[in-house]
C-alpha positions in Angstrom: 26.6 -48.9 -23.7 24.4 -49.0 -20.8 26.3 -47.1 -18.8 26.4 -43.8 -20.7 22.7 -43.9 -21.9 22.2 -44.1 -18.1 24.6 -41.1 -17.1 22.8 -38.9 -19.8 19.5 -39.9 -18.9 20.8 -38.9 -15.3 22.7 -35.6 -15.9 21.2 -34.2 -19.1 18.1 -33.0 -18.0 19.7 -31.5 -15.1 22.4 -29.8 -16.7 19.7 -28.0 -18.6 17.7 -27.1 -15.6 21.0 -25.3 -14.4 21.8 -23.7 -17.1 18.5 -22.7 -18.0 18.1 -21.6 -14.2 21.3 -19.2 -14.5 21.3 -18.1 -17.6 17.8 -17.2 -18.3 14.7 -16.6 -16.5 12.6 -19.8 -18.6 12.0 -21.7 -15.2 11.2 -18.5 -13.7 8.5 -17.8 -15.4 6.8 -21.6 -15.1 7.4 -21.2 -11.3 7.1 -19.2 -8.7 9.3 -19.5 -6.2 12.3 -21.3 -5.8 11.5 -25.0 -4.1 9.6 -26.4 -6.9 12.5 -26.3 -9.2 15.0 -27.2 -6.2 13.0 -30.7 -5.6 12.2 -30.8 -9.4 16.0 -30.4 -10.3 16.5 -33.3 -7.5 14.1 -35.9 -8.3 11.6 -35.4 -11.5 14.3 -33.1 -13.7 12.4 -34.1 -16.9 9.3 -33.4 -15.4 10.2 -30.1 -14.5 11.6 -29.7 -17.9 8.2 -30.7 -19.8 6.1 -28.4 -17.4 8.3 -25.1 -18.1 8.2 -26.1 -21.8 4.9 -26.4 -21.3 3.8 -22.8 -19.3 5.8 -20.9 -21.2 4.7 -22.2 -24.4 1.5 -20.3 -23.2 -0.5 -24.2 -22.9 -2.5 -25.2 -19.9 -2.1 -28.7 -18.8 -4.6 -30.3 -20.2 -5.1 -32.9 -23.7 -1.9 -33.7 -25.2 0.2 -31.6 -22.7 -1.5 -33.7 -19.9 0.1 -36.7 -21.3 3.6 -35.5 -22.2 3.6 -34.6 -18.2 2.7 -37.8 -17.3 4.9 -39.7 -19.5 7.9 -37.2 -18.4 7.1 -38.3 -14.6 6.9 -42.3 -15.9 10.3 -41.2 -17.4 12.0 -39.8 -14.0 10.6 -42.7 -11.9 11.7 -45.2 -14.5 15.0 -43.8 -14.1 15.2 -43.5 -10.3 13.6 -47.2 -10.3 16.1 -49.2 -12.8 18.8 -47.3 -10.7 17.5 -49.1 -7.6 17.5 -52.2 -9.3 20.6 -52.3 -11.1 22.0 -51.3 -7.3 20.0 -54.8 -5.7 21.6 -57.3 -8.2 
């Protein structure tokens, strides 16, 4: 059970990103260029998920859209960290 949760928790958001990426121009609007979403899509995907939502819902990042961006990071390191750990035992 673990094991799927983990994949999708893994995959999902970056499925989106891609998709998102190719078949629309959602993450370009919330960035300008091309590395932010590169190293987003690599290492904080629901991070970089949460801030396009975010930008092009016409919000600034500020109040509750502050929080949702932090909990989105806590999220992605949460994920990179119990990765680590379930690698050590």
């Amino acid at each position: 059970m673990c094991c799927p949760l983990l994949l999708l928790l893994i995959f999902g958001p970056r499925v989106v990103l891609a998709l998102l990426f190719f078949l629309t121009s959602y993450i370009s609007h919330a960035y300008h260029g091309l590395l932010l979403p590169l190293l987003g899509f690599l290492f904080l995907p629901w991070t970089t998920l949460a801030y396009a939502w975010v930008v092009n819902n016409g919000h600034s990042i500020q109040g509750p859209y502050l929080i949702l961006i932090i909990i989105t990071v806590v999220v992605d390191l949460g994920a990179h960290g119990g990765g680590y750990r379930q690698s050590r035992s």
